[in-house]
C-alpha positions as CSV (number, residue, x, y, z in Angstrom):
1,X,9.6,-1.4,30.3
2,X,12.6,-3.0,29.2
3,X,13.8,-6.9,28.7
4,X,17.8,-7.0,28.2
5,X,19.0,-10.3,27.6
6,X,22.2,-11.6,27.0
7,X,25.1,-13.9,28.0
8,X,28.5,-14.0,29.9
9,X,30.5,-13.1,26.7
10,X,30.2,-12.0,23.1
11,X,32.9,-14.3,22.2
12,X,33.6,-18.4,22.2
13,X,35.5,-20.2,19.9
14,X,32.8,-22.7,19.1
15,X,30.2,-19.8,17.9
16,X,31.4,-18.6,14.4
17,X,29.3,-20.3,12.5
18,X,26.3,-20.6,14.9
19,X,26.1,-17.0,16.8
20,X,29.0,-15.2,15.0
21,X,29.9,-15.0,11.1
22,X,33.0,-17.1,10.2
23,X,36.2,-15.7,9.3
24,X,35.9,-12.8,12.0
25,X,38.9,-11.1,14.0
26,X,37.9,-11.4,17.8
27,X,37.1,-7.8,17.7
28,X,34.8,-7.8,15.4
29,X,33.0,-10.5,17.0
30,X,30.7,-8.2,19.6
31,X,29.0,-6.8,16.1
32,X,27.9,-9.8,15.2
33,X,26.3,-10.5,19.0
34,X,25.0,-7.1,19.1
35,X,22.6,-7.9,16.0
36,X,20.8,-11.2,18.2
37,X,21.4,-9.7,22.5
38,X,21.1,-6.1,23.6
39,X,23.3,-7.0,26.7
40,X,26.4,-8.6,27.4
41,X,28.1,-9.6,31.2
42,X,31.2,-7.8,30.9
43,X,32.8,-10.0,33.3
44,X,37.1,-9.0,32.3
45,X,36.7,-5.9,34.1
46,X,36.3,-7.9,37.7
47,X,40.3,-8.5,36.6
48,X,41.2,-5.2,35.2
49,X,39.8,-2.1,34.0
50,X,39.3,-2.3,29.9
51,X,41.5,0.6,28.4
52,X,40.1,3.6,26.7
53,X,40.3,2.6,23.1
54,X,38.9,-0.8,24.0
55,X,36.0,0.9,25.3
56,X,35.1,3.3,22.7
57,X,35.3,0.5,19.8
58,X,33.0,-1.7,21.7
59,X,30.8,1.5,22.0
60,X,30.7,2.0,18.3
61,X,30.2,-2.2,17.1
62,X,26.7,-1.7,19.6
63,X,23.5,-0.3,18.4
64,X,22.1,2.4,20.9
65,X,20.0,0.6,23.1
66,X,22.4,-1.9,23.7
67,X,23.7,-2.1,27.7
68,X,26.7,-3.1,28.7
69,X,27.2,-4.5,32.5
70,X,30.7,-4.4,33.9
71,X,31.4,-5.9,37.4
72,X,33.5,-4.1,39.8
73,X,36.9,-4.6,40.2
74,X,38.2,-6.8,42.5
75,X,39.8,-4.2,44.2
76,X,36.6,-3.2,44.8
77,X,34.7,-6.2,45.9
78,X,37.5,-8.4,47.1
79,X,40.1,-6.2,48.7
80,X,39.9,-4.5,51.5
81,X,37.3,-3.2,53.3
82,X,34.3,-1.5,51.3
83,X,33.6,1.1,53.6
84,X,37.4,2.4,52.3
85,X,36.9,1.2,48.5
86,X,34.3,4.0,47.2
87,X,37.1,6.2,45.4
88,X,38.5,3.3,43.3
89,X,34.7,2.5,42.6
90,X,34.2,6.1,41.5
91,X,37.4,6.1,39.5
92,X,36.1,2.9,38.0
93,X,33.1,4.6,36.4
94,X,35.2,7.6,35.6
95,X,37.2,5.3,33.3
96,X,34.1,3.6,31.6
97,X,33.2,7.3,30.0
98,X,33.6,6.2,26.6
99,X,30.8,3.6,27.0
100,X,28.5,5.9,29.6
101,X,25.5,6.3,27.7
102,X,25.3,2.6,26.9
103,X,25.8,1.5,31.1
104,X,23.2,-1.0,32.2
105,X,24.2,-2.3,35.4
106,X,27.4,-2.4,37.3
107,X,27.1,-5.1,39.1
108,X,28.7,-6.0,43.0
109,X,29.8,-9.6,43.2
110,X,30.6,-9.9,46.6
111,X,32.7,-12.7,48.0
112,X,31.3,-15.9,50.0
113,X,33.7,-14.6,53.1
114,X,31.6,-11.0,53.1
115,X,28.9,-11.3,55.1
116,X,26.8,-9.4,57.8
117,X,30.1,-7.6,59.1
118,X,30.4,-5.4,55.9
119,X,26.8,-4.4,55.6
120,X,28.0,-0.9,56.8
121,X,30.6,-1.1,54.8
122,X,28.6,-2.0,51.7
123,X,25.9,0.8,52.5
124,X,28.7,3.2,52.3
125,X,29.7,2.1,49.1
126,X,26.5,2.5,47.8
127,X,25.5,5.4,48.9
128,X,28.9,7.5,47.2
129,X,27.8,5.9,44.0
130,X,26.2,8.3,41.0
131,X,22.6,7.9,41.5
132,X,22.3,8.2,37.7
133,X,23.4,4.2,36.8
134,X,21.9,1.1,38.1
135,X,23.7,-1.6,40.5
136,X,23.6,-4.8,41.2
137,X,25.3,-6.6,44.4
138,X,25.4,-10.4,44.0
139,X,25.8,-11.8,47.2
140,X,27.6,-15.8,48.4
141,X,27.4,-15.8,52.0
142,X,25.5,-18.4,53.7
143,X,23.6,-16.2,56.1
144,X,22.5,-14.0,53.5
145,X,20.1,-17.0,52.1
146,X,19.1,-18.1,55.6
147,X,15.9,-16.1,55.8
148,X,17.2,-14.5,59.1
149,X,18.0,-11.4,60.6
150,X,21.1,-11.1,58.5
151,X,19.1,-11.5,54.9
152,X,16.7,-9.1,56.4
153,X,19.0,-6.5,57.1
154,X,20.9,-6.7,53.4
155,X,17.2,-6.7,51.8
156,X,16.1,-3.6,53.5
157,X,20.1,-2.1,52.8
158,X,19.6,-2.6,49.1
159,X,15.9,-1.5,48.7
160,X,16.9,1.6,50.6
161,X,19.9,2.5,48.2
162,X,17.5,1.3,45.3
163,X,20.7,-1.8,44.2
164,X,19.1,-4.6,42.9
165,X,20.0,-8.3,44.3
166,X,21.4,-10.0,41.8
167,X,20.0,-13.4,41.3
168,X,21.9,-16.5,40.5
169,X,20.3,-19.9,39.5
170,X,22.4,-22.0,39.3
171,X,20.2,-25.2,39.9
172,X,20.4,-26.7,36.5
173,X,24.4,-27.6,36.5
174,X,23.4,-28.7,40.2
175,X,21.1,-31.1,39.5
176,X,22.8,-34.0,38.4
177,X,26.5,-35.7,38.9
178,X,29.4,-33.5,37.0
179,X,29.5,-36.8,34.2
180,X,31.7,-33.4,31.7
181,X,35.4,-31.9,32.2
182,X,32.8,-28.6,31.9
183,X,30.4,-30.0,34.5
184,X,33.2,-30.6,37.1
185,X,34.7,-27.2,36.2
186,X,31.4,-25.6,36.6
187,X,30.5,-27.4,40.3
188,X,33.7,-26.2,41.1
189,X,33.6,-22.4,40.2
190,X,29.9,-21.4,40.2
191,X,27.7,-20.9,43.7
192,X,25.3,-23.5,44.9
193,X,23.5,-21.0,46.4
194,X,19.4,-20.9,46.8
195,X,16.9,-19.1,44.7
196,X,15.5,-16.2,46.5
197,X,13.5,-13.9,44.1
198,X,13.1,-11.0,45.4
199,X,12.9,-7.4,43.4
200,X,15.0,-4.7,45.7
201,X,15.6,-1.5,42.9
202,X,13.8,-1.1,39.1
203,X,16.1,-3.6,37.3
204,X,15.7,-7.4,38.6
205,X,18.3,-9.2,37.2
206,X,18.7,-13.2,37.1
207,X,22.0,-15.1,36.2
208,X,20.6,-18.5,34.8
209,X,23.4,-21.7,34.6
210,X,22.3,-23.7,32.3
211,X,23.0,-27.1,32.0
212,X,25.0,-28.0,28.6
213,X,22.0,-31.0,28.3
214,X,19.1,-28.7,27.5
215,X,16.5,-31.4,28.5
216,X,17.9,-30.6,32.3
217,X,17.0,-26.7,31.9
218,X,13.5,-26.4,30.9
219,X,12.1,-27.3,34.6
220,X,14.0,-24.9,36.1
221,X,13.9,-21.9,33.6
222,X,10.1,-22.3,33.0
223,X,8.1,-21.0,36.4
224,X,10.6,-17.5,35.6
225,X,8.6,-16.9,33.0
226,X,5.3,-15.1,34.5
227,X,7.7,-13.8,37.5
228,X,9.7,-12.0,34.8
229,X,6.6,-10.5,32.4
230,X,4.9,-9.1,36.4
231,X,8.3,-7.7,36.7
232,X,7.8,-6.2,33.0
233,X,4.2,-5.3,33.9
234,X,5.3,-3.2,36.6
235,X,7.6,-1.0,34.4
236,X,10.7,-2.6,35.8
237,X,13.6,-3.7,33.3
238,X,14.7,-6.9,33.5
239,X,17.9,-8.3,33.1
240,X,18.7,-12.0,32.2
241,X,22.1,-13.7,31.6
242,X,22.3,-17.1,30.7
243,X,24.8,-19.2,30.7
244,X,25.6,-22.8,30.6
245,X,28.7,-24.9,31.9
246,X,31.1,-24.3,29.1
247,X,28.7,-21.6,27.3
248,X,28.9,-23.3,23.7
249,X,24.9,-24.0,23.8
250,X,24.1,-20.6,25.7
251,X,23.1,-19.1,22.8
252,X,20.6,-21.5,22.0
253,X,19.1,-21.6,25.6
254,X,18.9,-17.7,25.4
255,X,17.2,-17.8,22.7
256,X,14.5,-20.9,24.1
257,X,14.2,-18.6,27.0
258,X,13.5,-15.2,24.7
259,X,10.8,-17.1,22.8
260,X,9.0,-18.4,25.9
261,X,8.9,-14.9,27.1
262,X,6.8,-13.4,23.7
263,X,10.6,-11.4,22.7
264,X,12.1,-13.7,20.1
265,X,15.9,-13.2,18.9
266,X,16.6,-12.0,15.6
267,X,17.5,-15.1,14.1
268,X,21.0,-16.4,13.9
269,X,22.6,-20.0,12.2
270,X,22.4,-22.0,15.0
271,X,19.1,-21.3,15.8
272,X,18.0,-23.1,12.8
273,X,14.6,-25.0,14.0
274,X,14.6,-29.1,13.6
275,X,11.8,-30.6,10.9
276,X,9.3,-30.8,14.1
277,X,9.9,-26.6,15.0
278,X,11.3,-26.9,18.4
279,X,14.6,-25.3,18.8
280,X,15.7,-28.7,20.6
């Protein structure tokens, strides 16, 4: 039973001084996270593939039950065909050797144009894959949320190849008029897709989009909280990423969430509680 929890980066410029110490180089800033999450979202490789050296430092600035998860390349997920991408997803994992011991998920963001059509395609993918990491396939094609044949078919794919459905909430940043730059940027970029919870390998994992307002969140975040400890109760690890439109407060939200679940964060500056003990 494990509960990884973490955010979409280990660096912003508007955490030194509430998440990271001040006066840091960026790369000394994943240390810093490492002491409060024991996972990260490493979302740059979907763009390219982190070089060697890269890799073994961030290795070495991570305690050894942290977990990094890398998405695939888009030459992986977005190019092509995926029945004919399995060697550049194998020579993807091949290159993140320096940070092997330390993989938790490599996660599968698939494009809102994939849909039932590369299910084959997807299988095959799967199936080439080292049976010794985890994956995660996030999915953006309507039919795939439509509670149909197609859904069915993906559902019964991934549970077969034991890849876990990746998860995305993204209600909070929905649920009110984009009234922020970061709002607008954020109903422009992130799927409106709906919430199906549904556990397809041993590591569930949820990406939560906050809202920057953190009296939006609580409604929405709240009723994950007995669905994630049955998870835990089952001797599944969990994975949750949180987020929020510009990420400036996800810390703080992680860190509401953590508590809820009984798994507080070690603390950190900007976790500092108000006179009344609430973290908002």
């Amino acid at each position: 039973m494990s509960l990884y929890i973490g955010l979409s980066q280990w660096s912003h410029p508007d955490w030194p001084g509430q998440l990271l110490s001040q006066g840091l180089k960026t790369t000394e800033h994943l240390q810093d996270y490492a002491k409060v999450f024991n996972s990260v979202e490493g979302n740059t490789s979907f763009y390219g593939v982190p070089d060697t050296n890269s890799l073994a430092r961030w290795a070495s600035h991570t305690p050894d039950d942290f977990r990094f998860t890398f998405k695939f390349p888009a030459t992986v997920s977005h190019q092509g065909q995926l029945v004919e991408n399995s060697a550049k997803a194998l020579s993807f994992i091949e290159q993140l050797a320096p940070v092997r011991e330390k993989l938790g998920m490599l996660m599968l963001q698939l494009p809102a144009a994939c849909g039932p059509e590369q299910l084959h395609g997807l299988e095959h993918l799967l199936n080439a894959l080292p049976d010794s990491l985890q994956y995660g396939v996030e999915v953006r094609h309507p039919t795939f949320f439509a509670k149909g044949e197609a859904e069915r078919q993906l559902n019964r794919l991934l549970l077969n190849c034991g890849a876990n459905r990746i998860i995305m909430d993204s209600r909070p940043v929905f649920s009110c008029p984009p009234t922020t730059p970061a709002l607008a940027d954020a109903h422009q970029k992130k799927p409106n897709v709906p919430v199906h919870i549904i556990s397809t390998g041993n590591a569930p994992i949820i990406r939560f989009i906050g809202h920057p307002d953190p009296n939006y969140n609580h409604r929405f975040w709240q009723p994950w909280l007995p669905r994630i400890q049955s998870w835990l109760d089952e001797d599944k690890s969990v994975y949750l990423f949180v987020h929020t439109a510009d990420n400036q407060f996800a810390p703080m939200l992680a860190a509401e969430i953590a508590a809820a679940l009984q798994h507080p964060l070690p603390e950190f500056p900007g976790l500092a509680p108000s006179p009344q003990g609430q973290l908002f």
